[in-house]
Z-matrix of the N, CA and C atoms (Angstrom, degrees):
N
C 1 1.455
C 2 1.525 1 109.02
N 3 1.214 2 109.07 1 147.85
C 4 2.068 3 113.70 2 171.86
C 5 1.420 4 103.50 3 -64.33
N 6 1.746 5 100.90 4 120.73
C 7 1.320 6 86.27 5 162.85
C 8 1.345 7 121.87 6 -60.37
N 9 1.357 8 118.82 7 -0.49
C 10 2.176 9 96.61 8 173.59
C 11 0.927 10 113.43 9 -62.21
N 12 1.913 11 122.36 10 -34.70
C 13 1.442 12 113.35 11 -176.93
C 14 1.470 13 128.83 12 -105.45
N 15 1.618 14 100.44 13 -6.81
C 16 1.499 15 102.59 14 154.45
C 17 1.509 16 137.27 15 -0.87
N 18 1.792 17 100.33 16 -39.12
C 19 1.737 18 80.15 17 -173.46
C 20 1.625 19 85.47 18 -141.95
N 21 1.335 20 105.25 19 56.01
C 22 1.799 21 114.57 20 160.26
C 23 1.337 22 109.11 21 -117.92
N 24 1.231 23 98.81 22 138.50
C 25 1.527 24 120.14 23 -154.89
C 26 1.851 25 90.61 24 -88.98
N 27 1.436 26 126.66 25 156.78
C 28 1.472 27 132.61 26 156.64
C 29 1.559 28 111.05 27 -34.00
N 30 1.252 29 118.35 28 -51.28
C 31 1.378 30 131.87 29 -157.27
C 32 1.717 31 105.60 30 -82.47
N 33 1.536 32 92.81 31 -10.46
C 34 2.196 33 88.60 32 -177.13
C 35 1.756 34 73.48 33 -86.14
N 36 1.183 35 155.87 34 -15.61
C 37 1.213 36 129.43 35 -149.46
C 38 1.523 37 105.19 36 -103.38
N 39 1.205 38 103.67 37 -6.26
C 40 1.615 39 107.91 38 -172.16
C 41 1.577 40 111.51 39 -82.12
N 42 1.380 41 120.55 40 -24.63
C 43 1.430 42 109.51 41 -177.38
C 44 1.785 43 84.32 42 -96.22
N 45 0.841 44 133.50 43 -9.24
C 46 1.736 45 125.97 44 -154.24
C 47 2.372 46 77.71 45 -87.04
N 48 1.225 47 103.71 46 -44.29
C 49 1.381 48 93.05 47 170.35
C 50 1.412 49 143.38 48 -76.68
N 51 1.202 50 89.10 49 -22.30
C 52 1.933 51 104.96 50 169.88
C 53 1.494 52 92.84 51 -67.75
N 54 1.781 53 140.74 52 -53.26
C 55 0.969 54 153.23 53 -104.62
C 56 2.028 55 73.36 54 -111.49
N 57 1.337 56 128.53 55 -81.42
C 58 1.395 57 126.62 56 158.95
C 59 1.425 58 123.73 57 -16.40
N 60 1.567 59 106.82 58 -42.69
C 61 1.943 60 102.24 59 -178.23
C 62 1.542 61 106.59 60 -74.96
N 63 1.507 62 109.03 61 -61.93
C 64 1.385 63 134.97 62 -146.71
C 65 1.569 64 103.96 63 -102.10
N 66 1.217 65 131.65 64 -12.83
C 67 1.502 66 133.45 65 170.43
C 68 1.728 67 95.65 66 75.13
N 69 1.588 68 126.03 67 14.51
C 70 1.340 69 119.62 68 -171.46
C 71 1.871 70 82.44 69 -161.98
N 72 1.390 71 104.48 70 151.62
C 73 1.355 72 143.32 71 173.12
C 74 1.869 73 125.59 72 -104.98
N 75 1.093 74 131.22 73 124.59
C 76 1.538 75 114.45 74 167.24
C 77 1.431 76 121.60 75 -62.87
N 78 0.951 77 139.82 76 147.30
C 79 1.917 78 108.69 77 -7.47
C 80 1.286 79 94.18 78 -83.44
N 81 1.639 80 107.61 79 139.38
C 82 1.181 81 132.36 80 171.67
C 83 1.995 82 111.87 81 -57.74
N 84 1.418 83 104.53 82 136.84
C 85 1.624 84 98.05 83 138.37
C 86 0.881 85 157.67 84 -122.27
N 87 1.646 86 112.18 85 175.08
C 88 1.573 87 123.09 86 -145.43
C 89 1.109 88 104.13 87 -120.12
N 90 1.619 89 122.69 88 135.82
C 91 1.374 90 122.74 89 147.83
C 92 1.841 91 82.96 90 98.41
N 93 0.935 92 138.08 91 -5.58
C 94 1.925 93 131.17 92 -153.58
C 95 1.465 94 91.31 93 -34.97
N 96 1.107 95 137.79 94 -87.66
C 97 1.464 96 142.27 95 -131.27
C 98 1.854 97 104.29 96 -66.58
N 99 1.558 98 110.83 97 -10.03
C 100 1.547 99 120.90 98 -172.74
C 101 1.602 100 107.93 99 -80.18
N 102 1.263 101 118.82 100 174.32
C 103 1.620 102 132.88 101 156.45
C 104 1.537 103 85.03 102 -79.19
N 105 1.219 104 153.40 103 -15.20
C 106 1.514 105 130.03 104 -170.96
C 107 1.819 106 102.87 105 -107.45
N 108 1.420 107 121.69 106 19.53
C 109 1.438 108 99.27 107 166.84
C 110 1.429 109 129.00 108 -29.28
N 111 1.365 110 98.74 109 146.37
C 112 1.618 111 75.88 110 171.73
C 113 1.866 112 92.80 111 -164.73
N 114 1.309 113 139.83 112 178.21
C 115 1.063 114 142.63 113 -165.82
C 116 1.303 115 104.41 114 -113.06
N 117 1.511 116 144.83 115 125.37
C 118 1.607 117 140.63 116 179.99
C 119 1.648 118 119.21 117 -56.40
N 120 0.964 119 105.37 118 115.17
C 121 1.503 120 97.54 119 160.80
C 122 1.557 121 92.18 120 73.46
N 123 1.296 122 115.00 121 52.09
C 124 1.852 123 128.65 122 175.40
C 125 1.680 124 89.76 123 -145.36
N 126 1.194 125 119.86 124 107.96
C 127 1.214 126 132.98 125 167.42
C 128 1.295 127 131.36 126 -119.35
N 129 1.426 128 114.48 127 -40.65
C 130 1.501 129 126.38 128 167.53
C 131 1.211 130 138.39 129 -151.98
N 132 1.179 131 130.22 130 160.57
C 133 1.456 132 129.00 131 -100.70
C 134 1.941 133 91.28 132 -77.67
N 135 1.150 134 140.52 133 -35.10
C 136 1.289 135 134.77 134 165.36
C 137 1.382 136 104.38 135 -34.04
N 138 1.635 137 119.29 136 -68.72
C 139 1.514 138 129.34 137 -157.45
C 140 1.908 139 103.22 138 -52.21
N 141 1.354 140 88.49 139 -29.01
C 142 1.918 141 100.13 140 -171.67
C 143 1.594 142 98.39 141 -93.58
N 144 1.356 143 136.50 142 -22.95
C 145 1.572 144 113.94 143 167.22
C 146 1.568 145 110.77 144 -65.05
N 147 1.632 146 120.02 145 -47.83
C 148 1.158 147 123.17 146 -170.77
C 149 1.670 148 109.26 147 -74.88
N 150 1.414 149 114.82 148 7.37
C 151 1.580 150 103.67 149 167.78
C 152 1.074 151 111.50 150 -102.07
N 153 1.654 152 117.19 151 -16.35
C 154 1.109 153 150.58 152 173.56
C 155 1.628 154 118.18 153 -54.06
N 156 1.396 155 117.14 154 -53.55
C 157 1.690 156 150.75 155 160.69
C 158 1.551 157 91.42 156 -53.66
N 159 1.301 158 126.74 157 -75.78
C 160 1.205 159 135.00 158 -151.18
C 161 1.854 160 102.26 159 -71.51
N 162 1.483 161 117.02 160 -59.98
C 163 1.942 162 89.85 161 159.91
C 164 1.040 163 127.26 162 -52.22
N 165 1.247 164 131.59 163 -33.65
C 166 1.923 165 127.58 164 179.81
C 167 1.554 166 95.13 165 -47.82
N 168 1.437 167 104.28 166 -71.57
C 169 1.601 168 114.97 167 -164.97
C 170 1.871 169 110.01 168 -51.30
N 171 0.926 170 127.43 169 -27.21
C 172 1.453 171 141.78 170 -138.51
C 173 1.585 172 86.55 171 -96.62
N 174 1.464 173 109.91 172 -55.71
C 175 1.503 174 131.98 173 -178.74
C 176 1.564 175 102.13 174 -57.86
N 177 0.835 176 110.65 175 -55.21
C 178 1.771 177 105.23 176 -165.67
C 179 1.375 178 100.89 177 -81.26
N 180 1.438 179 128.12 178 -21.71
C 181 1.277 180 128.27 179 -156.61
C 182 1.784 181 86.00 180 -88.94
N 183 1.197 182 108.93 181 -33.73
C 184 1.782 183 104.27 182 -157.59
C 185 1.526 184 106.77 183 -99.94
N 186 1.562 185 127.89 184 -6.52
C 187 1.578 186 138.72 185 129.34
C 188 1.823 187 106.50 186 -39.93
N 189 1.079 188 113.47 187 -86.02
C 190 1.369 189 120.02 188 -174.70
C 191 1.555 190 92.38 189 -32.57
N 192 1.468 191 133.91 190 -90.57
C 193 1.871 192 129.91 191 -179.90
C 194 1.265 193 101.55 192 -46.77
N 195 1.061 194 132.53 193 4.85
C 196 1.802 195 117.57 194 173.64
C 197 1.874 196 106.63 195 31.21
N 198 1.610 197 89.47 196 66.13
C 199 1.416 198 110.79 197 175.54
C 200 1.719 199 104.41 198 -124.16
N 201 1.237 200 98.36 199 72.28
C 202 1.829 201 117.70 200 176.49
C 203 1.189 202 99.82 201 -53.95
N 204 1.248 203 139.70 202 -39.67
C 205 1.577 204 123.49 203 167.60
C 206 1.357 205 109.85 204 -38.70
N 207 1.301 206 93.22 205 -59.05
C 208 1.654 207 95.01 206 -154.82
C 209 1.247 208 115.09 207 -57.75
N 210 1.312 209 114.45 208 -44.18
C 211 1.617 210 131.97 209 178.25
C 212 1.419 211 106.33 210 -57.32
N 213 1.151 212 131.94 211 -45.48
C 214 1.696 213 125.90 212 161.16
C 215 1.459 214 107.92 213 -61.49
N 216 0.925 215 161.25 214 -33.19
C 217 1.692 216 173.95 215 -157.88
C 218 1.430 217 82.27 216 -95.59
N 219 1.278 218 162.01 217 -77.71
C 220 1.489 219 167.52 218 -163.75
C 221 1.536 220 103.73 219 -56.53
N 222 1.101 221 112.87 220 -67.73
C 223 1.291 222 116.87 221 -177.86
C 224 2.082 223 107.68 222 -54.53
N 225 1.298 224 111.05 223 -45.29
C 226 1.177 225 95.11 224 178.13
C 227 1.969 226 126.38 225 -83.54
N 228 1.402 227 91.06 226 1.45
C 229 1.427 228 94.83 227 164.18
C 230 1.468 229 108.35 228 -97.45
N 231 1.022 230 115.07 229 -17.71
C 232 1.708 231 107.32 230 176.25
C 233 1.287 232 97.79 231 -77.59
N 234 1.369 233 149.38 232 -31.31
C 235 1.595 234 149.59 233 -138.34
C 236 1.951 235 91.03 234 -92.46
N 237 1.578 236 91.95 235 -51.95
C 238 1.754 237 106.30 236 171.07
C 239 1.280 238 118.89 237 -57.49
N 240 1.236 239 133.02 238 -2.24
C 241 1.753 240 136.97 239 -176.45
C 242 1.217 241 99.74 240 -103.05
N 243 1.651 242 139.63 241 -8.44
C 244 1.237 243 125.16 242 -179.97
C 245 1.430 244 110.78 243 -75.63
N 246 1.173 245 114.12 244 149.64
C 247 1.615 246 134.89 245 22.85
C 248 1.673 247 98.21 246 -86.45
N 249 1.508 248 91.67 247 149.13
C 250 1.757 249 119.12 248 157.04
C 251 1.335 250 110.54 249 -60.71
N 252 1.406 251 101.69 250 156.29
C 253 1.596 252 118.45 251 150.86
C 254 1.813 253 91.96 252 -101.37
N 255 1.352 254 115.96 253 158.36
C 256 1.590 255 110.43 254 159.61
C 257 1.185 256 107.30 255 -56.31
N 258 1.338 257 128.08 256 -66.95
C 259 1.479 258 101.49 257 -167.98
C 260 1.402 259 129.39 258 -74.44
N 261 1.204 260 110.90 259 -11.02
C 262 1.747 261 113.09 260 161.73
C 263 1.265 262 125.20 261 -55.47
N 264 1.556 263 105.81 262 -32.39
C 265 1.314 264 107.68 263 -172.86
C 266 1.682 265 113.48 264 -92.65
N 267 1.359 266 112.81 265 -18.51
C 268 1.308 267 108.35 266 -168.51
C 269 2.075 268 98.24 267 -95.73
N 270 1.020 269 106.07 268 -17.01
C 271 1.427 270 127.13 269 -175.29
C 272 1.497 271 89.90 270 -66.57
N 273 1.690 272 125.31 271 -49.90
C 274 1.634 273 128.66 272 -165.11
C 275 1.855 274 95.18 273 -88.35
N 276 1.422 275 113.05 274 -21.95
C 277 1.163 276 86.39 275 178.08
C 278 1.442 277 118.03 276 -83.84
N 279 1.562 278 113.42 277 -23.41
C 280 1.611 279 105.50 278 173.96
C 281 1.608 280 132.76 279 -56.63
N 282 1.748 281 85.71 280 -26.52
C 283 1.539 282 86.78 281 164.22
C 284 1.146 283 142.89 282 -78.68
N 285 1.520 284 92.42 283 -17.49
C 286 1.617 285 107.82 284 169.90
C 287 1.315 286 134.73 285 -54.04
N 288 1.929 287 92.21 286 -55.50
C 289 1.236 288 109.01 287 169.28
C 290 1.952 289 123.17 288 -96.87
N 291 1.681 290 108.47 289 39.01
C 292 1.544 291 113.98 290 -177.73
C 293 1.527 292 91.55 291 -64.15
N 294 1.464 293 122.24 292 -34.88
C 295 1.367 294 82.06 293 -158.27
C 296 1.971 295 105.60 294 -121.65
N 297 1.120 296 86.73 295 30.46
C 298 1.619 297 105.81 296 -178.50
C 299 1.456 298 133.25 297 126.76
N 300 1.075 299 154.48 298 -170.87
C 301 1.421 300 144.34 299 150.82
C 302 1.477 301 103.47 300 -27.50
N 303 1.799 302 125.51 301 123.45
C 304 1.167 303 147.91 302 107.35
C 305 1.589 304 98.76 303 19.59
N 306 1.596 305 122.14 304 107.35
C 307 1.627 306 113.09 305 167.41
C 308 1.745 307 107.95 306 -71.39
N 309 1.566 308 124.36 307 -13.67
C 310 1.300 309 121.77 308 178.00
C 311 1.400 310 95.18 309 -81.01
N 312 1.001 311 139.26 310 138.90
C 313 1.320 312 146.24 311 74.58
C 314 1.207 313 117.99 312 33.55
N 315 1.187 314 111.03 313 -104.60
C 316 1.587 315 120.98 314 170.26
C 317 1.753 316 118.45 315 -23.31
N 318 1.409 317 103.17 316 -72.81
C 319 1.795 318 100.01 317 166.24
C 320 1.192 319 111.31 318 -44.97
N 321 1.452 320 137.73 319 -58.58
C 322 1.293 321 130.95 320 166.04
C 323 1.665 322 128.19 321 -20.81
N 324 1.047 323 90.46 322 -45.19
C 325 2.194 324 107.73 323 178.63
C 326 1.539 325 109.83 324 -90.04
N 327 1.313 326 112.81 325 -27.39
C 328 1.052 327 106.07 326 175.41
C 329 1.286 328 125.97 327 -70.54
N 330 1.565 329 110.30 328 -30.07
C 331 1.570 330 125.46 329 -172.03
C 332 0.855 331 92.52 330 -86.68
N 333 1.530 332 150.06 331 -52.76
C 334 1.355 333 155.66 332 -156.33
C 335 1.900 334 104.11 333 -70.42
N 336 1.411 335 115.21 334 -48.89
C 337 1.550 336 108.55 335 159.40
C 338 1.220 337 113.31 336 -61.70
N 339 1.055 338 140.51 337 -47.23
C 340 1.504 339 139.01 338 -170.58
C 341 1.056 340 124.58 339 -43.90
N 342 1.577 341 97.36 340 -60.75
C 343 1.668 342 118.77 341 175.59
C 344 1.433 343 95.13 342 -67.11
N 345 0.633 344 144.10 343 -79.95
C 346 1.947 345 144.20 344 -169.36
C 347 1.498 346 100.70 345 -25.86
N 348 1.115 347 110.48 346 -64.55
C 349 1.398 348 119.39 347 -174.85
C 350 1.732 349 110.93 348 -52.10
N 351 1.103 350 114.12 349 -45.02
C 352 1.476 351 129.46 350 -151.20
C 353 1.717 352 96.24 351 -106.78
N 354 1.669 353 122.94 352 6.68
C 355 1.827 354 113.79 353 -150.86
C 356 1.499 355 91.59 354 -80.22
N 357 1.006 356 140.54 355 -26.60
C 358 1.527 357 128.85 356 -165.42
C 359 1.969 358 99.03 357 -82.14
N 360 1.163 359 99.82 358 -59.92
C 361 1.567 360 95.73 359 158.06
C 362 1.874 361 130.86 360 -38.35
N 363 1.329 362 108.80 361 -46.96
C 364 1.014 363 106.21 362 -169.13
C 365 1.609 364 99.77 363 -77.70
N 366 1.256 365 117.16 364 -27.25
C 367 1.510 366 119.18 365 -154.18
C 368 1.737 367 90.21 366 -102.35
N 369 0.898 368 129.90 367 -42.17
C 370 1.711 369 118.73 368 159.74
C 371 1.579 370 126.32 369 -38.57
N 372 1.614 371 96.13 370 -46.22
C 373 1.523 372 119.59 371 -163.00
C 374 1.790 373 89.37 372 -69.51
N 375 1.609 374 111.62 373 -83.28
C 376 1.461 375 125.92 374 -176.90
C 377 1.368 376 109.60 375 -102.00
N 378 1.124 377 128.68 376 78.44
C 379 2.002 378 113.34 377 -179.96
C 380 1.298 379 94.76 378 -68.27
N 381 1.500 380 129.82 379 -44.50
C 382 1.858 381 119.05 380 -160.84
C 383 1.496 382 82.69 381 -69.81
N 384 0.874 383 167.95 382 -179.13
C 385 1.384 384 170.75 383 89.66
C 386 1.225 385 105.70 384 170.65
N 387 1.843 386 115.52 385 -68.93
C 388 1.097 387 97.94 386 -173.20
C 389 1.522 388 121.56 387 -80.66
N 390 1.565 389 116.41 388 -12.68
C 391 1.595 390 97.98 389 168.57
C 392 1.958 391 111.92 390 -75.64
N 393 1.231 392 116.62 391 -39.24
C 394 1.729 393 96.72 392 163.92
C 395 1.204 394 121.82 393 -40.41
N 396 1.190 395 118.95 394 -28.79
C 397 1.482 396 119.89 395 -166.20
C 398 2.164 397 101.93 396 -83.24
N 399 1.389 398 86.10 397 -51.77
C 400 1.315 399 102.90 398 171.79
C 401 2.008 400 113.62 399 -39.82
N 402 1.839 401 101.70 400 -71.12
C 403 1.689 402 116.42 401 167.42
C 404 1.239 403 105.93 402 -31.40
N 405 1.399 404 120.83 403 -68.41
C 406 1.594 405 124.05 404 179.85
C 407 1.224 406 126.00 405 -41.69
N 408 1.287 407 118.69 406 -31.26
C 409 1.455 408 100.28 407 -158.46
C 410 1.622 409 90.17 408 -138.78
N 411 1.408 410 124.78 409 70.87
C 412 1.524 411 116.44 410 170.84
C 413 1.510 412 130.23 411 -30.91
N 414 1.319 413 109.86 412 -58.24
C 415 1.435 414 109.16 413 179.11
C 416 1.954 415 117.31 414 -36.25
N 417 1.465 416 86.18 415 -45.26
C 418 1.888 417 101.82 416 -169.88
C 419 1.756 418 97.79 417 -78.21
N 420 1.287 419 122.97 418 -25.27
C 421 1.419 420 127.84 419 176.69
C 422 1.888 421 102.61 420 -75.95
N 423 1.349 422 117.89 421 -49.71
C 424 1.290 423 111.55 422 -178.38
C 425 1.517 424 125.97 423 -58.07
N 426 2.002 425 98.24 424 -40.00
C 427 1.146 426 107.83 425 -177.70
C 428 1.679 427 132.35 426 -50.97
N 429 1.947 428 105.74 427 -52.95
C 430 1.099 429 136.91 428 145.98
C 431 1.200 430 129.69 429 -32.17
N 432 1.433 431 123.11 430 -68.74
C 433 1.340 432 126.30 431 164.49
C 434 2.259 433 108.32 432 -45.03
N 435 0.994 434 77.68 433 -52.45
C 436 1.847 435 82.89 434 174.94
C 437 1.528 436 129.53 435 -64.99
N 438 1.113 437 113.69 436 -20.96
C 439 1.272 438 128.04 437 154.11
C 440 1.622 439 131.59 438 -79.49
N 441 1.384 440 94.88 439 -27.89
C 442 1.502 441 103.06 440 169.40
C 443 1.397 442 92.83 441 -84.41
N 444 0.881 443 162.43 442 -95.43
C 445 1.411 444 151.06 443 166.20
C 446 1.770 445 120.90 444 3.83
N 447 1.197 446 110.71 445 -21.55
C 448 1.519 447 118.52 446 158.08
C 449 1.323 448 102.96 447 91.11
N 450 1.569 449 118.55 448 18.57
C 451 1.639 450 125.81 449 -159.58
C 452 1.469 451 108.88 450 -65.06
N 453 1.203 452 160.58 451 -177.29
C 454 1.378 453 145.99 452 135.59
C 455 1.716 454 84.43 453 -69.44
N 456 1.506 455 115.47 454 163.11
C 457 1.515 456 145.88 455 150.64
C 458 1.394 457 115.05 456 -26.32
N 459 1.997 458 120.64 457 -65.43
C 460 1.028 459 124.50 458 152.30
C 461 1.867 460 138.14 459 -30.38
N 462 1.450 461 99.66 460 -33.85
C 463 1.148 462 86.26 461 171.95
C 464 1.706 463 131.19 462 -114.43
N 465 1.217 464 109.07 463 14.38
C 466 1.467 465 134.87 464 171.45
C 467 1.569 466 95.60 465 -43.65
N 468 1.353 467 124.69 466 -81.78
C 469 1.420 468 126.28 467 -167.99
C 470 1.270 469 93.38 468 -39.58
N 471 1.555 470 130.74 469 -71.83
C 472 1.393 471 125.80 470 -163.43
C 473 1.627 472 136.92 471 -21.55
N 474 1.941 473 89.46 472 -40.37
C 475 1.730 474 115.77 473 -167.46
C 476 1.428 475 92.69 474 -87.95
N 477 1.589 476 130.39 475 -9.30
C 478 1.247 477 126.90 476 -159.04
C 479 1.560 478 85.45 477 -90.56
N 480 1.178 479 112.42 478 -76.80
C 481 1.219 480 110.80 479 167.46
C 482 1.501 481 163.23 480 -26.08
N 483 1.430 482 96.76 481 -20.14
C 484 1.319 483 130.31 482 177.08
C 485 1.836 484 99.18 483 -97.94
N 486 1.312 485 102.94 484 -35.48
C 487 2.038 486 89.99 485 -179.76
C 488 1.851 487 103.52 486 -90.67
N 489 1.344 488 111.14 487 -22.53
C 490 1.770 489 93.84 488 151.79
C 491 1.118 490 129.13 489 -69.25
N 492 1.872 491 134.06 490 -20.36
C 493 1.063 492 122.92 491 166.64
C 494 1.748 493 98.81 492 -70.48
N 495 1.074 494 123.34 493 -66.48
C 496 1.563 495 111.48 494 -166.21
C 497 1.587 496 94.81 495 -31.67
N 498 1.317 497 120.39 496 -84.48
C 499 1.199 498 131.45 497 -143.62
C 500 2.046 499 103.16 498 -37.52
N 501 1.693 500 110.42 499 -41.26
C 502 0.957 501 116.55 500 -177.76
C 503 1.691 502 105.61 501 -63.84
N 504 0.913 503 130.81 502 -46.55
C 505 1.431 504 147.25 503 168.41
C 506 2.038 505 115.15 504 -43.69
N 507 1.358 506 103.24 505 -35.67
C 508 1.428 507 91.88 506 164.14
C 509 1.150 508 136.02 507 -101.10
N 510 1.639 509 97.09 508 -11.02
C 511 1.666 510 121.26 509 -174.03
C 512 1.817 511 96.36 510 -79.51
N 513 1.604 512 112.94 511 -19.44
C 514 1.823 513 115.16 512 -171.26
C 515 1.582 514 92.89 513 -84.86
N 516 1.452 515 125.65 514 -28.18
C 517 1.401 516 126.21 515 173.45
C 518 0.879 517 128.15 516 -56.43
């Protein structure tokens, strides 16, 4: 077997085939183009962790098939599951980022507002979590931190850069 799919279960393959027939997966969505997205037959808060499980997996699973549909189709059913719990959300972002920066863009900004928006929450709710998550993944730590800072996007790298020169600067002391 490929190791890419080595550790996909029968059941990741079943929406990856609805997703091939029908250009859509269960639970279907509703309303997409509205402020009222929302996911079918997702009502409470169980039904929304396990849709929750199922974009993480869906996302990484449909990177590996380099099925860019699908991965846009994921991302906008995850966007429709808000509001977060903290740990729902930082739980979907690890999966996001298991295997590095998000190739969208878009998911990238999205998580990066979220968390900004949501950091006193998230960091009340889980601090060990979300700063590992934070350590791990600099780019998503710079971004965040830079937005809470009110930076434009553009200049995030800049501030990144400027605290490795300090840092290099006291470590030459």
């Amino acid at each position: 077997m490929s190791p890419v799919l080595a550790d996909l279960l029968p059941a990741h393959f079943e929406s990856v085939a609805q997703y091939l027939d029908h250009g859509e997966y269960k639970p279907n969505l509703l309303d997409e183009d509205s402020d009222y997205a929302r996911l079918e037959k997702v009502e409470i808060a169980d039904q929304s962790f396990e849709a929750i499980i199922q974009c993480g997996q869906l996302y990484t699973m449909s990177g590996r098939l380099e099925l860019s549909g699908l991965q846009n189709l994921v991302i906008h059913k995850f966007k429709a599951l808000r509001p977060y719990s903290a740990d729902d959300f930082l739980l979907i972002t690890k999966l996001f980022y298991c295997f590095g920066q998000p190739s969208d863009r878009n998911l990238h900004d999205f998580i990066v507002s979220y968390a900004a928006e949501h950091f006193y929450e998230l960091w009340g709710a889980a601090s060990k979590t979300f700063m590992d998550l934070l350590v791990f993944h600099a780019e998503l730590a710079r971004d965040v931190f830079g937005e809470l800072g009110g930076l434009p996007k553009e200049e995030h790298a800049e501030v990144e850069a400027e605290a490795v020169a300090e840092d290099e600067d006291e470590s030459a002391r």
